[in-house]
C-alpha positions in Angstrom: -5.1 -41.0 -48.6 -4.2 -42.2 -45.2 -0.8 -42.1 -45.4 -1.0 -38.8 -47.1 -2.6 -37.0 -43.6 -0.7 -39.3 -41.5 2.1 -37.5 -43.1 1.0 -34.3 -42.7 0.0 -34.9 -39.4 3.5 -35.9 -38.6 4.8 -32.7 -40.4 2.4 -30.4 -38.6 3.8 -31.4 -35.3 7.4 -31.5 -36.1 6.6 -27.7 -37.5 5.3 -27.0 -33.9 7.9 -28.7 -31.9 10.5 -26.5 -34.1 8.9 -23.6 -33.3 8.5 -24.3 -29.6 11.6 -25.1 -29.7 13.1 -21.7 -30.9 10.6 -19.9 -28.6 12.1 -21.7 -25.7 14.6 -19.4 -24.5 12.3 -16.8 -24.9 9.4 -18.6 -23.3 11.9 -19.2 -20.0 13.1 -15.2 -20.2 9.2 -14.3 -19.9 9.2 -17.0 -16.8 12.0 -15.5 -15.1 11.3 -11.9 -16.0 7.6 -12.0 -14.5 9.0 -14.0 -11.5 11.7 -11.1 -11.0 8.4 -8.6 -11.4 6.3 -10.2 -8.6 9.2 -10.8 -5.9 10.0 -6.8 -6.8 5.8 -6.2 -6.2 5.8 -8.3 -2.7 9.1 -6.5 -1.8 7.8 -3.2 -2.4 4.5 -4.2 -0.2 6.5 -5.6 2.6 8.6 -2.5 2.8 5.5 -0.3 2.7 3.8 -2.3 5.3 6.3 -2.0 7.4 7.3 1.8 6.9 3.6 2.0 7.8 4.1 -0.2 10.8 7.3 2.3 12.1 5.0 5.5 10.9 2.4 4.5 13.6 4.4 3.0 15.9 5.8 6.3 16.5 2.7 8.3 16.0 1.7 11.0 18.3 -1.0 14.0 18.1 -1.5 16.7 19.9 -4.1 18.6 21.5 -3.8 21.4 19.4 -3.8 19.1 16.2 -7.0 17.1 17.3 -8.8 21.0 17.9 -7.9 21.4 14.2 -9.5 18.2 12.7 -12.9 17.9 11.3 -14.9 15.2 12.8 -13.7 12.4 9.6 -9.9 13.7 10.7 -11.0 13.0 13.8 -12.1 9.1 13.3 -9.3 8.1 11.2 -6.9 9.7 13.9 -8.5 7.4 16.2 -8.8 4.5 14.6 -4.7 5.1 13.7 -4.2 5.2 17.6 -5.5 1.9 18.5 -3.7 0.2 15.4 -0.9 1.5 17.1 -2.0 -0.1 20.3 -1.6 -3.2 18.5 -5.7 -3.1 17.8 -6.5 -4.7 14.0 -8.9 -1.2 13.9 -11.1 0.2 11.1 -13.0 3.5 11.3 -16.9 2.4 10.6 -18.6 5.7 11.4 -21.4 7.2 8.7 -25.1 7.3 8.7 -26.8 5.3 10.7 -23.1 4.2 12.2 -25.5 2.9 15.7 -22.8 4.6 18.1 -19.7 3.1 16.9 -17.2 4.7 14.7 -14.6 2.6 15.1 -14.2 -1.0 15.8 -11.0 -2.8 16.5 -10.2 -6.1 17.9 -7.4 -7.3 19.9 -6.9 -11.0 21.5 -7.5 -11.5 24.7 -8.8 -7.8 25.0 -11.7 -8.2 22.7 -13.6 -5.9 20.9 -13.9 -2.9 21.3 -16.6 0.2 19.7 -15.4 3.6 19.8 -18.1 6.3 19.4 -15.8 10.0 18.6 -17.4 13.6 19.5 -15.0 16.1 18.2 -16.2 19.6 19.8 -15.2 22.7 19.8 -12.8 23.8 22.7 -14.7 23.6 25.6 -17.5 21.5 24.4 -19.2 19.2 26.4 -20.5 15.7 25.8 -23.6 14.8 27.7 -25.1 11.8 29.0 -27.4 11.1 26.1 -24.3 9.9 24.2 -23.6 7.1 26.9 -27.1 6.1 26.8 -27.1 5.4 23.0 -23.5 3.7 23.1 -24.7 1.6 25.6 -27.7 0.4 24.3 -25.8 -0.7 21.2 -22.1 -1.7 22.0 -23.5 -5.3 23.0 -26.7 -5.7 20.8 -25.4 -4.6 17.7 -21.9 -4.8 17.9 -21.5 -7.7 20.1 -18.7 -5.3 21.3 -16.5 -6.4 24.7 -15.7 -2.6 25.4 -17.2 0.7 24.7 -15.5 3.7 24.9 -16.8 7.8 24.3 -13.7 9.6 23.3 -13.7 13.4 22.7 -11.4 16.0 22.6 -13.1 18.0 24.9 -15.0 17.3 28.0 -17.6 15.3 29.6 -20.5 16.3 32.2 -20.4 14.9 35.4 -23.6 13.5 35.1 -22.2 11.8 32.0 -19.0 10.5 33.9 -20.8 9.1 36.6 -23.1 7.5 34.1 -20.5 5.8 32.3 -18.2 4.5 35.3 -21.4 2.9 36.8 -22.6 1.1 33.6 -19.6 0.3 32.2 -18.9 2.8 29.1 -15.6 4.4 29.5 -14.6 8.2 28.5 -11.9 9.9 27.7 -11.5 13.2 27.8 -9.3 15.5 26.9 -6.8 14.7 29.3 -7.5 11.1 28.5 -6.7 12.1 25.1 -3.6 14.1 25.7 -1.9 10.6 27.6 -2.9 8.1 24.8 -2.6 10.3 21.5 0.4 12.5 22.9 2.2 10.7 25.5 1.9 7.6 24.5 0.5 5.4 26.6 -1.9 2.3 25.3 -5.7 2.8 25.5 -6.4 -0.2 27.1 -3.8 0.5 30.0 -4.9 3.8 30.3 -8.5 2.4 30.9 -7.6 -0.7 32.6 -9.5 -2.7 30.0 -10.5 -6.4 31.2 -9.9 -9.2 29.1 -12.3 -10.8 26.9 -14.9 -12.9 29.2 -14.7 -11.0 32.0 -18.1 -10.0 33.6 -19.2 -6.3 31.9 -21.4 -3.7 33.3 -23.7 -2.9 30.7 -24.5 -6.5 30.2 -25.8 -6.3 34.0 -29.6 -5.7 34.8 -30.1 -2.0 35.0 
């Protein structure tokens, strides 16, 4: 009886080895063809990061295109700006956003909170907007930088506000140099690097 299942046994796996055996060249195809299938997929990803990288690289926008966005157009259109400014940036604005709808982060620069106000042409944004972005770009954002950027204007009152405590504005010839002419939001603000002594972190 013993014998009988040792032989069996013995069969069974010279049955599989057989089998495994045949299946091998199609067992290494498989291999090599999902290989082939997942160098094509990182390929395809590497060339569509960096088509995406060129796209912004040379992205610009106009005036006249920012007056035609909604205020989500508005927020992604920003947050594609500072990418291009070499910021790793995501748009985080929605209910209840505490003043920021977009953060980015960039070493040394720090971190930065953008709070948008698309208008209507001619609108004005007032200093009750630099109040609230200041009282959260540090406590709830732990943010390095804050900036108010609008496609319109800003009071004077609101200005004068924001130079003295330390949120910066752009307005909509702020705009025009960053989004249309090119030039890098921090340079165009003279943003400090990370560590350096801010104004809204000052006593009142």
């Amino acid at each position: 009886m013993a014998l009988a299942v040792m032989v069996a046994l013995a069969q069974a796996v010279s049955n599989l080895i057989a089998r495994a055996a045949a299946a091998w060249p199609l067992l290494v195809l498989t291999v090599f063809a999902s290989a082939v299938a997942v160098a094509g997929l990182r390929i395809r990803g590497r060339r569509r990061d960096r088509a995406d990288s060129e796209r912004l690289a040379r992205l610009r926008i106009t005036l006249a295109e920012f007056d035609a966005m909604d205020d989500e157009q508005f927020e992604h259109a920003l947050r594609d700006l500072l990418v291009r400014d070499g910021w790793a940036a995501r748009k985080v604005g929605r209910g209840g956003d505490q003043a920021a709808d977009v953060i980015g982060v960039r070493i040394p620069l720090g971190r930065i909170v953008v709070q948008a106000k698309h208008t209507r042409v001619g609108g004005k944004v007032g200093s009750s907007v630099m109040y609230q972005v200041k009282g959260t770009a540090g406590p709830a954002h732990r943010a390095d930088h804050a900036v108010v950027v609008t496609n319109g204007s800003f009071t004077r009152d609101a200005m004068a506000w924001g130079d003295r405590y330390g949120v910066r504005w752009v307005d909509r010839d702020r705009l025009d140099r960053w989004a249309h002419k090119g030039r890098p939001l921090h340079e165009l603000l003279s943003l400090p690097t990370r560590g350096s002594r801010l104004p809204w972190r000052r006593a009142a």
